[in-house]
C-alpha positions in Angstrom: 0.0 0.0 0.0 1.0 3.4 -0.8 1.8 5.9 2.0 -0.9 8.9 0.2 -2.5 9.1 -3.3 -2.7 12.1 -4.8 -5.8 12.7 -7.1 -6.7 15.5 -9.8 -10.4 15.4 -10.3 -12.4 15.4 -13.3 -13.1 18.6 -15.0 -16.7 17.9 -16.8 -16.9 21.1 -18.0 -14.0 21.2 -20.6 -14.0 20.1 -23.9 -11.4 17.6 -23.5 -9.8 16.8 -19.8 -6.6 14.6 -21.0 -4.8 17.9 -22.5 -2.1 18.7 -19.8 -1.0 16.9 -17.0 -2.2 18.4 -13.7 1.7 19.3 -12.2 0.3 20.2 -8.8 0.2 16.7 -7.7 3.5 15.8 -9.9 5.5 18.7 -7.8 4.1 17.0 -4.8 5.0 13.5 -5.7 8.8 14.3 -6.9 9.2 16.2 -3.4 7.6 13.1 -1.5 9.3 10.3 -2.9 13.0 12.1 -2.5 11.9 11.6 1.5 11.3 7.9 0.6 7.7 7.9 0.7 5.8 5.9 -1.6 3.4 8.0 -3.5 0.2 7.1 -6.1 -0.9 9.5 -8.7 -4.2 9.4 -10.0 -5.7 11.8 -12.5 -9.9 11.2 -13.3 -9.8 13.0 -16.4 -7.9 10.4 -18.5 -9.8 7.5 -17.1 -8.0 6.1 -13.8 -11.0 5.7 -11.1 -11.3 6.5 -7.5 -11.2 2.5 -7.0 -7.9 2.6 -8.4 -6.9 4.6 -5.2 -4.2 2.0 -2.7 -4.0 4.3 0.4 -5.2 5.4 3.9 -4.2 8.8 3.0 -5.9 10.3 0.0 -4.7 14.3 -1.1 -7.2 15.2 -3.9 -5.9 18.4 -5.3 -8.5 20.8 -7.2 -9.9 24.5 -8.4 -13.0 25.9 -7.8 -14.7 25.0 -10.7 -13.4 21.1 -9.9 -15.1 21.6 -6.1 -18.2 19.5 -6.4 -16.4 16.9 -8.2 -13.8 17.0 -5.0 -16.5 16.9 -2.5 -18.3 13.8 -3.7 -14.9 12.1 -3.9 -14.3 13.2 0.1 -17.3 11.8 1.1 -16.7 8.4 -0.7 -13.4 7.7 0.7 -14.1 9.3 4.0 -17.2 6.4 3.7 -14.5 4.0 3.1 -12.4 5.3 6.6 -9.6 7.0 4.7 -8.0 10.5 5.5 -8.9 13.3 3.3 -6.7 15.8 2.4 -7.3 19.0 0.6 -5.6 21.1 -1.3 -5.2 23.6 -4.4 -6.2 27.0 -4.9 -10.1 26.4 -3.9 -9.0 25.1 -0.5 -6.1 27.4 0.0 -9.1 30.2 0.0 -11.9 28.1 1.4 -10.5 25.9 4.0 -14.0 25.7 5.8 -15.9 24.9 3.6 -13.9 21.9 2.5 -13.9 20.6 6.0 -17.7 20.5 6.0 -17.5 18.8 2.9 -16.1 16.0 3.8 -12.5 16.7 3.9 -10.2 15.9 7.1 -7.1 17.9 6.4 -6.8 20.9 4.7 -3.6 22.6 3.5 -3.6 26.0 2.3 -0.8 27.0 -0.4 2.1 25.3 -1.6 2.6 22.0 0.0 6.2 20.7 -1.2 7.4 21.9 2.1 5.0 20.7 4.2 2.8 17.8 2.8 5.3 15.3 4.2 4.5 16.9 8.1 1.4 16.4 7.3 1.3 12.7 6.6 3.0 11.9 9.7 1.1 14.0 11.7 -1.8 11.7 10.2 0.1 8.5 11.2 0.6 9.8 14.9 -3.1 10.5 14.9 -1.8 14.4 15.9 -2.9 16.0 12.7 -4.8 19.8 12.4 -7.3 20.3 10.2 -5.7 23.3 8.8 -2.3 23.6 7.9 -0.2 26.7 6.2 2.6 25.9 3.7 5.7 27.5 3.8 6.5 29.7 0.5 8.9 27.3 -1.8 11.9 29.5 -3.5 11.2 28.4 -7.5 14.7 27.2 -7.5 14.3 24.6 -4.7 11.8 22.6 -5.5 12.3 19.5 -7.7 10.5 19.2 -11.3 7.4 17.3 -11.3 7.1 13.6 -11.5 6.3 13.0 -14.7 7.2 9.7 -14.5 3.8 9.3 -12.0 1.7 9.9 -14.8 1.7 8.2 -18.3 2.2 11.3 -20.3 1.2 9.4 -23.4 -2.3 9.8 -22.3 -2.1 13.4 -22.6 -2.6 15.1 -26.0 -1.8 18.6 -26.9 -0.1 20.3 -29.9 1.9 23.5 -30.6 3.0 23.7 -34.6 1.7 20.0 -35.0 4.1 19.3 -33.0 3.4 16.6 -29.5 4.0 18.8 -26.4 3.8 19.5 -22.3 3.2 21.9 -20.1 5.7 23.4 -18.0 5.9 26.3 -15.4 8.8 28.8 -14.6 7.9 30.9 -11.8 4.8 31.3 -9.3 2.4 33.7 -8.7 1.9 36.9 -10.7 3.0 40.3 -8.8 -0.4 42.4 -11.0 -3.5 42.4 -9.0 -6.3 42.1 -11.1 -9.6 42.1 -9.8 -10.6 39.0 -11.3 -7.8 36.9 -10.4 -7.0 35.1 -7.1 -3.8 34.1 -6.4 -2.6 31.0 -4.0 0.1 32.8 -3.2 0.8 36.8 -3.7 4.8 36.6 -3.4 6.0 36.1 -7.3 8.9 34.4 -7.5 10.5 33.3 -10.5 13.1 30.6 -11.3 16.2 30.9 -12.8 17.2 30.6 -16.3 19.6 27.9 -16.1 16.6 25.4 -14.6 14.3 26.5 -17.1 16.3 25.6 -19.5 17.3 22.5 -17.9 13.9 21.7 -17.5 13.5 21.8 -21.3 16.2 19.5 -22.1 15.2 16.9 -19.6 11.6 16.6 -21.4 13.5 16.6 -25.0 15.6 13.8 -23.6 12.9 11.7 -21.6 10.0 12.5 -23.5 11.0 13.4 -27.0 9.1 16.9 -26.7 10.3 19.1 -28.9 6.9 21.7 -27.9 6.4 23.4 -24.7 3.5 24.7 -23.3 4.6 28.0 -20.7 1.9 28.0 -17.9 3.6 30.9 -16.3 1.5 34.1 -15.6 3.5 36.7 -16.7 6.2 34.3 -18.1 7.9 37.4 -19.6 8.1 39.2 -16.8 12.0 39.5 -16.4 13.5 40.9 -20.1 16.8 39.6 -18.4 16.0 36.1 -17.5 14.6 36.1 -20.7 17.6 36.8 -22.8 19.3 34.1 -20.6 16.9 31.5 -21.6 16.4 32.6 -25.1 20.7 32.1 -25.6 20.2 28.4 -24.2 17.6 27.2 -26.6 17.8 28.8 -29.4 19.9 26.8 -31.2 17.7 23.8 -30.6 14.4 23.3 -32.9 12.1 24.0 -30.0 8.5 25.5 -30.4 6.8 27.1 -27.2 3.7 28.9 -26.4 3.1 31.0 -23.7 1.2 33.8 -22.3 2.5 37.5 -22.0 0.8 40.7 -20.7 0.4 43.4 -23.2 2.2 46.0 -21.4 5.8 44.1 -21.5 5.3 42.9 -24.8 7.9 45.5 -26.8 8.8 44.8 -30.3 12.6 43.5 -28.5 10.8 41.5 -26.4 8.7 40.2 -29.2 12.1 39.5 -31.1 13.9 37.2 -28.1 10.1 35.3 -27.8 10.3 35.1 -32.1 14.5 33.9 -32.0 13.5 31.1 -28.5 10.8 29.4 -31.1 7.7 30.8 -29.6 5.0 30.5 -32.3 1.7 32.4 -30.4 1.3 34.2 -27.3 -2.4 34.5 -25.2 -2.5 37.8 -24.1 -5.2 38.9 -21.2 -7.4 41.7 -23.0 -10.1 41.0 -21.2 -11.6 44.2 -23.1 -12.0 47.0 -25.3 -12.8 49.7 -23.1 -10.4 51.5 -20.9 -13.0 52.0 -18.2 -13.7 48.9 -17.4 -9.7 47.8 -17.8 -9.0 50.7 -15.3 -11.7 49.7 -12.5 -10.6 45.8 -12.8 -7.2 47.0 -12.0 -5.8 45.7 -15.1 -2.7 47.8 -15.6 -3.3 48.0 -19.8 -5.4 50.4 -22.0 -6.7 48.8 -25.2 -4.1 51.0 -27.1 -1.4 49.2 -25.6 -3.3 45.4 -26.0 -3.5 46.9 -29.9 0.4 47.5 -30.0 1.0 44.2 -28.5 -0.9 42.8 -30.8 1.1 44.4 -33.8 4.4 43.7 -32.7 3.9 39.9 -32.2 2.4 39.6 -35.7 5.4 42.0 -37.0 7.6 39.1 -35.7 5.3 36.4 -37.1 4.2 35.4 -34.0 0.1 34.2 -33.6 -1.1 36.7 -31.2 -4.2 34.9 -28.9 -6.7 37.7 -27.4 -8.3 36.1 -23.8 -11.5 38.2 -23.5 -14.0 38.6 -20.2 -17.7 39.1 -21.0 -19.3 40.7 -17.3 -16.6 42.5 -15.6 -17.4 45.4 -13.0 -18.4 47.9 -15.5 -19.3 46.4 -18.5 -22.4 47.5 -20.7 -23.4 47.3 -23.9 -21.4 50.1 -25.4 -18.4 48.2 -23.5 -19.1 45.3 -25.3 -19.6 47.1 -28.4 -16.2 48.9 -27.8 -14.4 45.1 -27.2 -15.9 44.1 -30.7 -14.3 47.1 -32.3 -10.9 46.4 -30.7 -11.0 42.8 -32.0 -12.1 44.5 -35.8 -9.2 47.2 -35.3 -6.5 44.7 -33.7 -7.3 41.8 -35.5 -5.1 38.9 -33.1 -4.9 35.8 -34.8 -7.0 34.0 -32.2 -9.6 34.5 -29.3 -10.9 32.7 -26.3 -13.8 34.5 -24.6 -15.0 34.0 -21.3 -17.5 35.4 -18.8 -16.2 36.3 -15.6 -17.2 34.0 -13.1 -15.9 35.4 -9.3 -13.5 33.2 -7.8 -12.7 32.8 -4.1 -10.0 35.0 -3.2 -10.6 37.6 -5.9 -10.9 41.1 -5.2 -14.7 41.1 -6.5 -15.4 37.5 -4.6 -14.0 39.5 -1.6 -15.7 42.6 -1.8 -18.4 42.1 -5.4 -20.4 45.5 -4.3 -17.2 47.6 -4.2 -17.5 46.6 -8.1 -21.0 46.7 -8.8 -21.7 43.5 -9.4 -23.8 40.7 -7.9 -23.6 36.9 -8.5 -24.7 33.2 -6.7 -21.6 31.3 -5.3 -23.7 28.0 -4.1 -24.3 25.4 -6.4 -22.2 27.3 -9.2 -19.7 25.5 -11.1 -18.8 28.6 -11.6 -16.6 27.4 -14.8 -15.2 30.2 -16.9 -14.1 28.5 -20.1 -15.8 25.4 -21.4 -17.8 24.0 -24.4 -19.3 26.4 -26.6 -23.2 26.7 -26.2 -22.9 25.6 -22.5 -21.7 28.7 -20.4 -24.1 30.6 -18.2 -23.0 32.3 -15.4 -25.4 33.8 -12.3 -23.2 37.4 -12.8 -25.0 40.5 -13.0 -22.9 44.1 -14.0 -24.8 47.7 -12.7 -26.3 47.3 -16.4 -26.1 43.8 -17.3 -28.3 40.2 -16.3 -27.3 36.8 -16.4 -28.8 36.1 -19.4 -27.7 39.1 -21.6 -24.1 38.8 -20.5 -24.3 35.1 -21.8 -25.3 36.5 -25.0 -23.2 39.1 -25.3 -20.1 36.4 -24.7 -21.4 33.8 -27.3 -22.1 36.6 -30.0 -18.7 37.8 -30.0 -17.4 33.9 -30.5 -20.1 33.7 -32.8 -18.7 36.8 -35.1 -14.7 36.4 -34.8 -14.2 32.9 -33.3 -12.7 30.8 -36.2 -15.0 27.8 -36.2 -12.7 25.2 -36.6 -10.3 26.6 -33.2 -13.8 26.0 -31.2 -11.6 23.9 -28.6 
């Protein structure tokens, strides 16, 4: 028997769930097993089962969207007289509410330092309910245990090309009021491990694609030019996102000479006002530049859109379908905003003007097309409308055949 299984949960509301690996629990396994415990990874979205789990001590990892599907598995192996761990970004912000749902532990953060404490403290039968990680240095911790997971089951292209996800620093240091962060101090890793992290999935895995999960991966211009001299000369593709206001035409240049083939940029939207009261840090004149000076390098620029932010109208809307007419980036994805726990808005929604339902909400913010709703309402906006709103723009700019 193993000493804890760690489990991703099903995500129901995506088009495909076998896309990335969840690295969460890998990062926990590799740090694990160097103590010498023996650790079982199971992930629901590529078809393992919660039968398939061999411990007393089950960690079931997950986001807020992912929360009911959590709870239900809680219950069934608390049922069975396991411990139930919980952890992730929904528990690191609502802690309670997983402990009346079934979960006995909860730890809030990053875990690498600390999951192992919390195992024994299980074993000794002296465990808290809620414990609070320490903050990992992105150097220190190990890469994920990829070898936990058959990454075979996983499909995901960049270029046509087979390839992974990988992540090279943690947290963001912007403060949107949208996002919530499991941690608020941004750390980033250096370029030498990055780099080292690259070659180890060229040499292991045969990836010659990489997926950049970071943030604000661009966020140092310096660590950047570092990375960009140690890969360059190797025929690697990469995708990763980039916020608007660092992407200059020279940093455009180093992501063009490191292989990177498209960038998802935040947007959000057209209208200055509403970019200004979600504390976005961008004007729409600057998302247009960025826009221009990745497609001056050749580089697919991705617009991510929010339909429903504090602030948004019609005229707003109409304002974020001319940017997309006057910009023209290659590609969009366009969500509604769904308020997630430990968000400014989740936090404090009447400080933005805006009202929504938390219980019994998925509250899922990209998923399949003609499925999203959302229980959001804006000071001139319903449920409904905003729904509308967000499908007509997919409808009228969404190429139909990158509906995925």
């Amino acid at each position: 028997m193993n000493d804890i299984c760690l489990i991703f949960p099903k995500s129901p509301f995506l088009i495909n769930d076998g896309v990335m690996p969840p690295l969460g629990i890998l990062y926990l396994s590799a740090s694990l097993k160097l103590e010498g415990y023996q650790v079982q990874c199971l992930d629901l979205g590529i078809g393992h089962t919660k039968e398939q789990a061999d411990s007393d001590i089950i960690g079931i990892s997950f986001t807020t969207p992912q929360r009911f599907e959590a709870y239900e598995l809680a219950k069934w192996f608390k049922e069975k007289g396991k411990t139930v761990i919980a952890g992730g970004a929904h528990a690191t912000h609502m802690p309670e509410e997983c402990l009346q749902n079934g979960f006995d532990v909860v730890v809030k953060g990053e875990a690498e330092e600390i999951i192992s404490e919390v195992i024994e403290d299980i074993r000794t039968k002296a465990h808290k309910t809620i414990y609070f990680s320490c903050k990992t240095g992105a150097n220190h911790v190990l890469f994920p245990d990829r070898l936990a997971l058959d990454m075979s089951n996983y499909s995901y292209t960049i270029g046509n090309r087979p390839a992974t996800v990988i992540i090279t620093s943690r947290s963001c240091p912007y403060n949107c009021s949208f996002c919530s962060k499991i941690s608020r101090n941004f750390r980033m890793q250096s370029a030498e491990r990055t780099a080292d992290e690259i070659f180890l999935l060229n040499e292991s895995f045969g990836y010659e694609a990489f997926m950049i999960f970071d943030d604000v991966f661009i966020a140092d211009k310096e660590r950047l030019e570092s990375i960009v001299n140690m890969v360059k000369y190797d025929d690697f593709y990469f995708r990763c996102f980039g916020r608007a206001n660092l992407l200059t035409r020279d940093v455009c240049s180093l992501l063009k000479t490191m292989g990177v083939i498209e960038v998802g940029i935040g947007i959000e939207s057209g209208s200055n006002e509403v970019l200004k009261r979600n504390m976005k840090g961008t004007t729409k004149e600057m998302n247009t530049n960025a826009v221009r000076n990745l497609r001056e390098k050749g580089i697919r620029a991705k617009a991510f859109l929010i339909v429903g932010l504090p602030g948004e109208t019609e005229e707003t809307v109409k304002e974020t379908m001319e940017w997309i007419e006057t910009a023209q980036p290659d590609d969009l994805d366009v969500s509604i905003l769904q308020p997630m726990p430990g968000s400014a808005i989740f936090n404090n929604p009447k400080a933005f003007g805006i009202s929504f339902t938390y219980e019994n909400n998925l509250l899922w913010y990209k998923g399949k097309p003609n499925e999203y709703s959302t229980s959001v309402s804006t000071e001139k906006l319903v449920p409904q409308r905003i729904v509308e709103l967000r499908n007509l723009i997919e409808c009228t700019y969404k190429d139909k055949k990158l509906l995925r």
